[in-house]
C-alpha positions as CSV (number, residue, x, y, z in Angstrom):
1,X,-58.1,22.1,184.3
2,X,-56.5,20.0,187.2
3,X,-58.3,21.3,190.7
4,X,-55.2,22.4,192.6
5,X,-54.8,25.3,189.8
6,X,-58.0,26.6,190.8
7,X,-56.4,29.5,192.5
8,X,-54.5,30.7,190.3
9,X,-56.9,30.4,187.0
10,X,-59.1,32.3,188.7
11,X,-57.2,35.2,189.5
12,X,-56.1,35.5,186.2
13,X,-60.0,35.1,185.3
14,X,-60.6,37.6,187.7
15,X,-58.3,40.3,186.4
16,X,-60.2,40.3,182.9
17,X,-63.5,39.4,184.2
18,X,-64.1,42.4,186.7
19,X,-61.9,45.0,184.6
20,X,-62.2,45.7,180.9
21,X,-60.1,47.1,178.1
22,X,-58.5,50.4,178.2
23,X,-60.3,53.1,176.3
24,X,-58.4,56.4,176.6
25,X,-58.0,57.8,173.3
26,X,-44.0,67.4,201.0
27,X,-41.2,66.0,200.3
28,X,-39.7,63.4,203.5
29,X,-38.9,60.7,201.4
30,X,-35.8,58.9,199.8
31,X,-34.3,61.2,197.1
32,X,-34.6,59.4,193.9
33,X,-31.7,58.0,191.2
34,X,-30.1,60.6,189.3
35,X,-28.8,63.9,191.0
36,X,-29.4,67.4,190.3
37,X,-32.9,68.5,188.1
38,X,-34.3,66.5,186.1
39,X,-34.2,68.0,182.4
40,X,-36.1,66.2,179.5
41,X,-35.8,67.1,175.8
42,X,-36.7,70.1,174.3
43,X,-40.3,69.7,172.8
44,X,-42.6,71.4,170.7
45,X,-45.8,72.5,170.6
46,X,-47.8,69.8,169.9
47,X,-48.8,68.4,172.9
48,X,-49.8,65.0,171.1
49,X,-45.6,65.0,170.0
50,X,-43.1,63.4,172.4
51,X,-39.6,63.3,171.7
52,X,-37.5,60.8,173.4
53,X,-34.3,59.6,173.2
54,X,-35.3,56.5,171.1
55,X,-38.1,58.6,168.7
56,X,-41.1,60.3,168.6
57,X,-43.8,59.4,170.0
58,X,-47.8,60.2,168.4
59,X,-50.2,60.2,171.6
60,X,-53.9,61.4,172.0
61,X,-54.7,64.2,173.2
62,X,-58.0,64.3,175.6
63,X,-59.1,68.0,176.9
64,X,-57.9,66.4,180.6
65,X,-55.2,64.4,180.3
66,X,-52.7,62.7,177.5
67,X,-51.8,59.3,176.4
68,X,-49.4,57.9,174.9
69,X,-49.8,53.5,174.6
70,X,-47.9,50.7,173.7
71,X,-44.3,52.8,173.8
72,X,-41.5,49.9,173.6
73,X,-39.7,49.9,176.9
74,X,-38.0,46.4,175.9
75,X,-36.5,44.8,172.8
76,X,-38.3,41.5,172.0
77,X,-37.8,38.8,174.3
78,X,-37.9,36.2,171.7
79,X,-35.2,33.8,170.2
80,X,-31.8,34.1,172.1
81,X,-33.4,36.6,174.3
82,X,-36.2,33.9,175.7
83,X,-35.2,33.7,179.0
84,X,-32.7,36.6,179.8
85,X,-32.6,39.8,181.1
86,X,-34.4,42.3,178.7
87,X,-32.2,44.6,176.4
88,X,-33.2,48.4,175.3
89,X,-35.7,49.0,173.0
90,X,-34.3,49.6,169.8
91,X,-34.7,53.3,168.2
92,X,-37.5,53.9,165.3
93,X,-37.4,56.6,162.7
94,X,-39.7,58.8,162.0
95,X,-43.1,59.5,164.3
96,X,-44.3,56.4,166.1
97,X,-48.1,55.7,166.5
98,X,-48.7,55.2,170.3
99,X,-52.4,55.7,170.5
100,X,-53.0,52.3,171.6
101,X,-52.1,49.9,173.8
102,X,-49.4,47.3,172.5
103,X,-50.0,43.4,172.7
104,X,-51.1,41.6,175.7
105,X,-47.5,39.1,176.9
106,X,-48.0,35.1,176.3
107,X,-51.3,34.4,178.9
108,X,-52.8,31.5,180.6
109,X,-54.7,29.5,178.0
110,X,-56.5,27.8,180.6
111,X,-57.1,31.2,182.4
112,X,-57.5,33.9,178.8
113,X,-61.0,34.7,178.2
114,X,-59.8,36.1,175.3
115,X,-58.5,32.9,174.1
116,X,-54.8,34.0,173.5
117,X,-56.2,37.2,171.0
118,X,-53.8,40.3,171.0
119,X,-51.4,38.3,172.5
120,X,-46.8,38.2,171.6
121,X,-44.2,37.5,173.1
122,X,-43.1,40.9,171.7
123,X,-44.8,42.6,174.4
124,X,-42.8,44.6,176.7
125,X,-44.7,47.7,175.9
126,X,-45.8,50.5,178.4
127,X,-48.7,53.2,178.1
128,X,-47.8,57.1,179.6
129,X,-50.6,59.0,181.3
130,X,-50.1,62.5,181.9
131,X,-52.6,65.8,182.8
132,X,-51.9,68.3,180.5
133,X,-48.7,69.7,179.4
134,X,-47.6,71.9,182.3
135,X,-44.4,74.1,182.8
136,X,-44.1,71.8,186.2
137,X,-42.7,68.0,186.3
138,X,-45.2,65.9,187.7
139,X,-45.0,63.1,190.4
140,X,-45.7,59.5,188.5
141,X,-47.1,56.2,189.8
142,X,-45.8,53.3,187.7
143,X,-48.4,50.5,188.0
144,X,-47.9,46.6,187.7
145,X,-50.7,44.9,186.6
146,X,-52.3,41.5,188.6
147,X,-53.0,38.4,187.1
148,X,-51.6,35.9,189.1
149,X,-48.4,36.3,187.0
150,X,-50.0,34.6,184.4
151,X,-52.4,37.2,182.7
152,X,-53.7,40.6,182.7
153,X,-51.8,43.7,181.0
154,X,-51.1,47.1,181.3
155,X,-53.9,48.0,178.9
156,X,-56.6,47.0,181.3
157,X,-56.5,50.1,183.5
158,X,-57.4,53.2,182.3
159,X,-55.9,55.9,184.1
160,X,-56.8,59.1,182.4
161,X,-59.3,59.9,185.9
162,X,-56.1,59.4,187.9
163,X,-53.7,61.6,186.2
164,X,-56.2,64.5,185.8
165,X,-57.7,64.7,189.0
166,X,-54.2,63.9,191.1
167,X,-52.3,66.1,189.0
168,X,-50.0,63.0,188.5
169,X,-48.4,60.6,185.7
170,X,-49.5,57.3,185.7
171,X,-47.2,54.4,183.7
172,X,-48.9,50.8,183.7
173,X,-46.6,48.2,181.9
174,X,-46.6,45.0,180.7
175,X,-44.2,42.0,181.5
176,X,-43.4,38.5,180.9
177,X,-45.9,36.4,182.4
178,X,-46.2,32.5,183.1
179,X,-43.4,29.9,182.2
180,X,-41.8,32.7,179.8
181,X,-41.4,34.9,182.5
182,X,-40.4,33.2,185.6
183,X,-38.8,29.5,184.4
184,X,-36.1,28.8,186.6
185,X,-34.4,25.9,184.5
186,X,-30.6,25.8,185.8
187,X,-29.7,25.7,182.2
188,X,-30.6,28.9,181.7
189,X,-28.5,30.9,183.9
190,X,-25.5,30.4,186.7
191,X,-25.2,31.9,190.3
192,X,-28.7,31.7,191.6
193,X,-29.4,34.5,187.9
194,X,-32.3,31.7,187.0
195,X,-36.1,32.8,186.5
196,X,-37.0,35.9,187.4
197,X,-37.3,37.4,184.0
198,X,-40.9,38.8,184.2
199,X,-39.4,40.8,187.0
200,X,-36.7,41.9,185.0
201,X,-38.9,43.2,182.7
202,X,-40.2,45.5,185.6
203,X,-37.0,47.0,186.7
204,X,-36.1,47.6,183.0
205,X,-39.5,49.5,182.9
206,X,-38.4,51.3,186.1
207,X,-35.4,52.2,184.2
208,X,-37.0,53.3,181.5
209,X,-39.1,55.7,183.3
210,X,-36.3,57.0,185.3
211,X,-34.3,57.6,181.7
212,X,-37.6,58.9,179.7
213,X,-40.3,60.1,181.9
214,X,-38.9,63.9,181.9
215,X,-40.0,63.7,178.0
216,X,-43.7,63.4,179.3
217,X,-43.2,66.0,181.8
218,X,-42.6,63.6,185.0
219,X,-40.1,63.9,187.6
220,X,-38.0,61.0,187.7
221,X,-36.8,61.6,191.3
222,X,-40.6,61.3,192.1
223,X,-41.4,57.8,191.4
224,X,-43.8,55.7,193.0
225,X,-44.0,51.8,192.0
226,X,-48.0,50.3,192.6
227,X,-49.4,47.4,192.2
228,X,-52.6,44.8,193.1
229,X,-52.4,41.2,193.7
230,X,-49.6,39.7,191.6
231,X,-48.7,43.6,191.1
232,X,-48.5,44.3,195.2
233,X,-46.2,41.0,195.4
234,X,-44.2,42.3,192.6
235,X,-43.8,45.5,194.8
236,X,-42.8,43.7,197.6
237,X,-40.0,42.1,195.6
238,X,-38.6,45.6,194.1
239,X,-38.7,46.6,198.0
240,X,-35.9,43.6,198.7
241,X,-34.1,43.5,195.4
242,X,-31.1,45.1,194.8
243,X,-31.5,45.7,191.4
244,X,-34.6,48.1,191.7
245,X,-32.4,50.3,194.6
246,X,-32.9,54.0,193.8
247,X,-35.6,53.4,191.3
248,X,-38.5,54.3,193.1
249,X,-39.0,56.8,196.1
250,X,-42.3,55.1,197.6
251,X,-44.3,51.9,197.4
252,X,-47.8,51.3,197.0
253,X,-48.9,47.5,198.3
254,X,-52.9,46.4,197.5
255,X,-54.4,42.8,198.2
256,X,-50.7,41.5,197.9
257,X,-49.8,37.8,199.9
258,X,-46.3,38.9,199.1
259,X,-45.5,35.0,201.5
260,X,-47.0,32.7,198.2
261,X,-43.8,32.7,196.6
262,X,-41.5,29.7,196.0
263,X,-37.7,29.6,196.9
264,X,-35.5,28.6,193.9
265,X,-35.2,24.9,195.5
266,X,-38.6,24.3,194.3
267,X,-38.7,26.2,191.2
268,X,-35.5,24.7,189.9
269,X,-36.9,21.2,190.4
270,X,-40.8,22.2,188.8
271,X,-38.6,23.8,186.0
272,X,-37.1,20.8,185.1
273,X,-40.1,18.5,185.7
274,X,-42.1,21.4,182.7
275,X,-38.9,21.3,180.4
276,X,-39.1,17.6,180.2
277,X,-43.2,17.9,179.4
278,X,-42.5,20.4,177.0
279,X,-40.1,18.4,174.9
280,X,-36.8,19.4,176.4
281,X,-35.6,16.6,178.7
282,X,-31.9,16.9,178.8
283,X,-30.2,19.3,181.1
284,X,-27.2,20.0,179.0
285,X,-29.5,21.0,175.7
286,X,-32.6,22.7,177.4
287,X,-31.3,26.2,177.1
288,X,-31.0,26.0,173.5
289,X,-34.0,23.5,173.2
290,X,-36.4,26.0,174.9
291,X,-35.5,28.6,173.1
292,X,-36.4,26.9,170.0
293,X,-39.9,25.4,171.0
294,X,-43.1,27.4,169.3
295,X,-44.3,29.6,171.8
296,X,-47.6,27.6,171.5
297,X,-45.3,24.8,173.4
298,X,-44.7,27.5,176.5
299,X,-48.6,28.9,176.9
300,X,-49.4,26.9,179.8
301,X,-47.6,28.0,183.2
302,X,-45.1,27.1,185.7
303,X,-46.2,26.0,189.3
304,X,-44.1,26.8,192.3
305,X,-46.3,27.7,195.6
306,X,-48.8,25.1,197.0
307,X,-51.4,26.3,199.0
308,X,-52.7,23.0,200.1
309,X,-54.1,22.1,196.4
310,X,-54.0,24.6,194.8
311,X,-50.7,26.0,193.1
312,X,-49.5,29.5,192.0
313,X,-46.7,30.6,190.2
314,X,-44.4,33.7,190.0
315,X,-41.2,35.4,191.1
316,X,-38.4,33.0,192.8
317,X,-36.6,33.7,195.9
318,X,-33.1,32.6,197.4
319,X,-32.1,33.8,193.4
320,X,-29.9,36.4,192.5
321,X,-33.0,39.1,191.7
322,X,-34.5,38.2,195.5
323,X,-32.1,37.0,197.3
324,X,-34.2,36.9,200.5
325,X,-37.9,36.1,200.7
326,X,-39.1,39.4,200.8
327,X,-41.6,38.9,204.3
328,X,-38.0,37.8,206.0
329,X,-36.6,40.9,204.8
330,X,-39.1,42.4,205.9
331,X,-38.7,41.3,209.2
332,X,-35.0,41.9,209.4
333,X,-34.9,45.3,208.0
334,X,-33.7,43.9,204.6
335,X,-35.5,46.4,202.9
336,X,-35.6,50.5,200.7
337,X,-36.6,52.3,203.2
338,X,-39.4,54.0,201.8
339,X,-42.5,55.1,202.6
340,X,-45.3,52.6,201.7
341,X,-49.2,52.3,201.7
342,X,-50.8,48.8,202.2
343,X,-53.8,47.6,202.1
344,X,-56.4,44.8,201.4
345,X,-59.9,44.6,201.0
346,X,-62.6,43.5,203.4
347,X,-63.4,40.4,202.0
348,X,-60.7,39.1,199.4
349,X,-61.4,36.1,199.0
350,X,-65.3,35.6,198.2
351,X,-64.8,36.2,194.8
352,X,-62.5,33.4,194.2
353,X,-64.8,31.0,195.6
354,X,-67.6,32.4,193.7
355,X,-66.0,32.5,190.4
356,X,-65.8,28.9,191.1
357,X,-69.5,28.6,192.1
358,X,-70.1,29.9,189.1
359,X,-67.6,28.1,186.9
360,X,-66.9,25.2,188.6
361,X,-70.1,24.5,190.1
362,X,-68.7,23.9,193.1
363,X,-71.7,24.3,195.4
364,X,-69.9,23.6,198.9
365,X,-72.1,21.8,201.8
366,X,-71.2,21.4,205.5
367,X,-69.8,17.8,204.5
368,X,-67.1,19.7,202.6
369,X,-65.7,22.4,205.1
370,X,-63.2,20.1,206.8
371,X,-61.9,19.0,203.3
372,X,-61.2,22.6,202.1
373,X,-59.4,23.5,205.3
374,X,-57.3,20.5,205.0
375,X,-56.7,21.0,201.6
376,X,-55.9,24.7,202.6
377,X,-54.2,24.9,206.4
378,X,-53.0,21.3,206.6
379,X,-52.4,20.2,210.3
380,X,-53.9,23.5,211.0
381,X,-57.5,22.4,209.6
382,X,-59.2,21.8,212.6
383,X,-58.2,25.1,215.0
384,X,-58.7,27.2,212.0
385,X,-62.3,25.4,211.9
386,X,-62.9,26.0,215.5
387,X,-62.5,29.8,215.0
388,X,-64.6,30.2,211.8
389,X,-67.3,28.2,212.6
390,X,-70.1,27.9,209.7
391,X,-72.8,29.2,211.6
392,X,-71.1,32.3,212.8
393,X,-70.5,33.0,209.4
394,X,-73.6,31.7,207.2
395,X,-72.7,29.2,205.5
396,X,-69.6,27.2,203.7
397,X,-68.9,29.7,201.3
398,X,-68.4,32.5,203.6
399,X,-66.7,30.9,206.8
400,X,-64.2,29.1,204.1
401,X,-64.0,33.3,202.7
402,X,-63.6,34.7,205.9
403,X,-60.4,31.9,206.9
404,X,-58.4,32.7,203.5
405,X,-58.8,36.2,203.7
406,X,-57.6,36.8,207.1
407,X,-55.2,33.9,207.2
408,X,-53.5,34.6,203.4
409,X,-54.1,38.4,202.5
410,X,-55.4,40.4,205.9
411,X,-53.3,39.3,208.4
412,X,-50.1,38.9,206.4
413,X,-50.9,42.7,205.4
414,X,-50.9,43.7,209.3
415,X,-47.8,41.8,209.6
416,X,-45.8,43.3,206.9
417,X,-47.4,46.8,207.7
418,X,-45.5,46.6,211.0
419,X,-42.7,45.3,209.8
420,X,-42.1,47.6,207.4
421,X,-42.8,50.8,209.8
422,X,-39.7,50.2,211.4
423,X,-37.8,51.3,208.2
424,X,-40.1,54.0,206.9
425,X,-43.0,55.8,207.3
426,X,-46.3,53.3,206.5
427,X,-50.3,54.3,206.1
428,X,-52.2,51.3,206.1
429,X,-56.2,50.8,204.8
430,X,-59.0,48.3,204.5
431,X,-61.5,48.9,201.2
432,X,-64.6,48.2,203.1
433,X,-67.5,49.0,200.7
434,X,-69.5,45.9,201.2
435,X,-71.8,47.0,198.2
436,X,-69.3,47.5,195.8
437,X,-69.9,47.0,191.6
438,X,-69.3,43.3,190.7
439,X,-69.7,41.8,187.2
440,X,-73.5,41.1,186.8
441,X,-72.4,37.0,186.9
442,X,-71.7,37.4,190.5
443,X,-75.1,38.9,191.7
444,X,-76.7,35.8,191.3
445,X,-74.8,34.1,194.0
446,X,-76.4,32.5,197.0
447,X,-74.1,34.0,199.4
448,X,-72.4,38.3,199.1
449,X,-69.2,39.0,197.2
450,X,-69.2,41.9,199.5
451,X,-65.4,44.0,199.2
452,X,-63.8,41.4,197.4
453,X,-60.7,41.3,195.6
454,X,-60.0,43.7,193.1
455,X,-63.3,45.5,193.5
456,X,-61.8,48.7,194.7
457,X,-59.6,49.2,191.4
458,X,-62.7,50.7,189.5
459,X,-62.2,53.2,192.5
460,X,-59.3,54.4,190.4
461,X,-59.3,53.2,187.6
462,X,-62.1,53.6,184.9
463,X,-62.7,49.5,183.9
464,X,-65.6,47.7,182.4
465,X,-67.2,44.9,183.5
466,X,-69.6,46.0,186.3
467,X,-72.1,48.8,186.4
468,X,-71.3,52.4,187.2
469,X,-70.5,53.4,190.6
470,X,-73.8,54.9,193.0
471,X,-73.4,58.6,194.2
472,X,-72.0,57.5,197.6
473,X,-69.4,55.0,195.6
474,X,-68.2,58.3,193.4
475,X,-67.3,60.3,196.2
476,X,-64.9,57.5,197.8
477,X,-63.5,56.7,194.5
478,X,-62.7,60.6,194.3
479,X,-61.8,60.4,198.2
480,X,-59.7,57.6,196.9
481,X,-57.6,59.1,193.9
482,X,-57.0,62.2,196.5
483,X,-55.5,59.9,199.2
484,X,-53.6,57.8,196.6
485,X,-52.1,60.8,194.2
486,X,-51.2,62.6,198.0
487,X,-49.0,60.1,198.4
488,X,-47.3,60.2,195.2
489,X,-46.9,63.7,195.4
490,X,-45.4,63.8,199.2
491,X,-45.6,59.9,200.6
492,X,-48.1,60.7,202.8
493,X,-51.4,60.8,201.8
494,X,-52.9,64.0,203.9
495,X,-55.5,65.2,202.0
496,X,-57.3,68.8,203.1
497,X,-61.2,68.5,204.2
498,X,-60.7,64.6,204.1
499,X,-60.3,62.3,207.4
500,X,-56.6,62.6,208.8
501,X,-55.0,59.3,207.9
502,X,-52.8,58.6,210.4
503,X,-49.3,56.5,210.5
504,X,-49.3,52.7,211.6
505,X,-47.7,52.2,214.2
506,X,-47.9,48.0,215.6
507,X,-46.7,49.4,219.3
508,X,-49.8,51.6,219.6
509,X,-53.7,50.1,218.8
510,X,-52.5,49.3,214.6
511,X,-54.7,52.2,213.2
512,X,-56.1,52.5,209.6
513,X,-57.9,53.9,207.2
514,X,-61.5,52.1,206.6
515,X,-62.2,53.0,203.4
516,X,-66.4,53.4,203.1
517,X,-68.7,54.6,201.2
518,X,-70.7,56.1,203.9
519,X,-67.8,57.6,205.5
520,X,-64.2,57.0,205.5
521,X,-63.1,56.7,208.7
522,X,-60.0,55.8,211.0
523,X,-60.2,51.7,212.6
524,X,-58.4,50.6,214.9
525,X,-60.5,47.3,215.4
526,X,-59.0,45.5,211.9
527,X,-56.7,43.4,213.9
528,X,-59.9,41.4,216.1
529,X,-62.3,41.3,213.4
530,X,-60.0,39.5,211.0
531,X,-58.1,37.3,214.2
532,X,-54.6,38.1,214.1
533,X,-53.2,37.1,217.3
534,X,-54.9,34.0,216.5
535,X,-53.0,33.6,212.9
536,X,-49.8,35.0,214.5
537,X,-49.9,32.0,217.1
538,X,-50.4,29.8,214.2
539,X,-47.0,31.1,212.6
540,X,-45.4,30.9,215.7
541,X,-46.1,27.1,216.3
């Protein structure tokens, strides 16, 4: 695997390394889509039996909460559908199994630690997690799964702890992924409508649970759309596209740099550069030739964002799905005016460079600091050096941390957090347990993982991978779920007996929420201790 898609490997490593497989067997905010009351279809009394519009559905049926997995929200992408705008699920007769999760979408080969098993490009599936059957419609959370938009899957994140305890439905959902979901060959569409398909997939699923989720006893004017890394930039592009207007009524942002995203400039000319590696040189025929090739020919990604060597891939902006890059939006009001919570961890990037420590055996000495921040800030290099020096920080590994996570995921949070409060109401938060559960790999690291990304979604999620949360750790992952299901109920998450959380506001001193295990509390220091005003007078250079 070529160096410069380091990055972008490992996140998708990352998403199936420290998670695991599913095993589940107030009201200020912007109304919703549809007018009037929401009203499902009539259903019976077995409360593993859902009847939808398309066919019944067979769930499980837990003494907590229900599930029902692997429910088609798409029809199959595949033949003259590679490469376009979903269609509707087709209907099925009779009762449909939906006690597990459907297939994983096309992964990473480079990045699949399962090797491409359970994989299809028949995958535009979505699992249902509700409390039990009430006589109330519940608020719902749809969440979008990370990855680095080229692996991970809704089946990953078990939510049954999530519905029950918030008294909320949860929806996580699968989408195109890699070159299927996000080519941006000009043969394949007209008008800017070129890549973008993987998000597609998203607002379909949005449109689905708008259209369905009264079956499951949800309120579809109550919809919430979630997300972490990959997911949280996904999140910031439904907050800017028009096609996702009305289909949520608050966002949830985690460990998202929504700014790594290429415009379709570049993505139209890397699209053309893969089409011609993948067999399908000629402009006028590469619609109809990538259509045809074996999806074995289409495994490996697309690369579109350089971050000095290394490259990501993903959603394309300046198209007709995004027209604006959504941090500009941002920053001129472009944007649903919604209430939003945003956050990052304390230390999000330590686990990347461990996970190349580890697999890699990249083993980084003082000699090799001013190459990584070249490689990484460019003409930057040496004033980003000057202010994470390697003695302040211990060593390589965590002064080269410390710089990527301010400078790529903190700092960009603070910014969009104020940007975005100028449109809607926004509660910002840093996870900052420093002890949290890592896979047992990464405790055999010279230097701490400390609260790296991802670690905080066994805080709401029930994963493998890592051992069980301590005491301490259980009562913020409950503290956690409260906050987080508060805000789908009401978008604000107030919370009785827990610390006030209170509204960002950039004019005042940028208040959070520190999210700890000895004691969440309100900080209003996050700013200084990850140098802001220094990485804002780098942006304004």
């Amino acid at each position: 695997m070529r160096s410069g898609r380091r990055v972008v490997a490992l996140l998708a490593m990352l998403a199936m390394l420290v998670t695991g497989c599913v095993r589940g067997g107030g009201e200020a905010v912007t109304p919703g889509h549809r007018p009037g009351p929401p009203q499902g279809l009539a259903q019976g009394t077995d409360p593993a039996l859902v009847r939808t519009a398309s066919g019944t559905l067979r769930g499980t049926v837990l003494s907590d909460h229900r599930l029902f997995a692997g429910i088609p929200y798409g029809a199959a992408p595949v033949g003259p559908m590679r490469f376009a705008a979903p269609a509707p699920a087709p209907a099925w007769p009779g009762e449909r199994d939906a006690t597990r999760p459907g297939p994983r979408c096309i992964q990473d080969p480079d990045a699949d630690p399962e090797r491409g098993a359970n994989t299809a490009e028949d995958c535009l599936s979505l699992n249902v997690w509700t409390p039990p059957v009430s006589g109330e419609l519940r608020p719902v959370m749809v969440w979008i799964h990370g990855g680095a938009f080229v692996g991970g899957s809704s089946g990953i994140y078990d939510a049954a702890r999530l519905a029950a305890r918030g008294d909320i439905i949860v929806v996580t959902i699968n989408y195109r992924l890699g070159a299927l979901g996000f080519l941006a060959h000009p043969a394949l569409g007209a008008g800017g409508d070129i890549g973008n398909y993987g998000l597609a997939d998203q607002q379909a699923a949005l449109r689905w649970v708008r259209d369905n989720i009264a079956d499951f006893g949800g309120d579809p004017e109550k919809v919430t759309v979630a997300g972490e890394s990959a997911g949280g930039m996904s999140v910031c592009d439904h907050l800017v596209s028009p096609g996702s207007a009305g289909l949520f009524r608050a966002a949830i942002l985690m460990s998202a740099p929504c700014q790594a995203q290429a415009d379709v400039t570049v993505a139209t000319r890397r699209s053309l550069d893969y089409a011609a590696a993948a067999g399908c040189p000629d402009p006028v025929s590469a619609a109809a030739c990538l259509r045809a090739l074996p999806v074995d020919g289409l495994r490996k990604p697309v690369w579109y964002f350089n971050i000095g060597s290394d490259e990501l891939t993903g959603p394309v902006t300046g198209s007709a799905l995004i027209p604006q890059e959504p941090v500009a939006a941002f920053a001129s009001g472009r944007t649903e005016p919604v209430p939003v919570l945003i956050g990052t961890t304390r230390d999000e990037f330590t686990l990347f460079v461990a996970l190349r420590y580890l697999r890699e055996n990249q083993r980084y000495v003082p000699e090799d600091y001013p190459r990584l921040l070249s490689e990484t800030f460019g003409g930057d290099a040496a004033a980003v050096g000057a202010h994470y020096p390697i003695d302040r920080y211990g060593g390589v590994a965590q002064s080269y941390s410390a710089a990527v996570t301010d400078g790529y995921f903190s700092c960009v949070s603070d910014r969009i957090a104020g940007e975005l409060s100028r449109t809607g109401p926004v509660y910002a938060y840093e996870f900052n347990d420093r002890t949290a559960p890592a896979p047992e790999v990464m405790r055999t690291l010279p230097f701490p993982v400390g609260a790296s990304h991802s670690l905080e979604l066994r805080y709401l999620f029930d994963v493998g991978g890592a051992p069980p949360l301590n005491p301490a750790q259980q009562r913020l992952a409950d503290q956690m779920i409260d906050y987080w299901a508060a805000f789908v109920h009401a978008g604000d998450p107030a919370v009785d007996g827990q610390p006030d959380w209170p509204g960002f506001d950039p004019a005042g001193d940028g208040a959070r929420m520190s999210l700890r295990a000895d004691g969440s509390r309100v900080d209003n220091d996050y700013a200084r201790v990850h140098q802001c005003p220094f990485w804002a007078g780098l942006r304004e250079k």
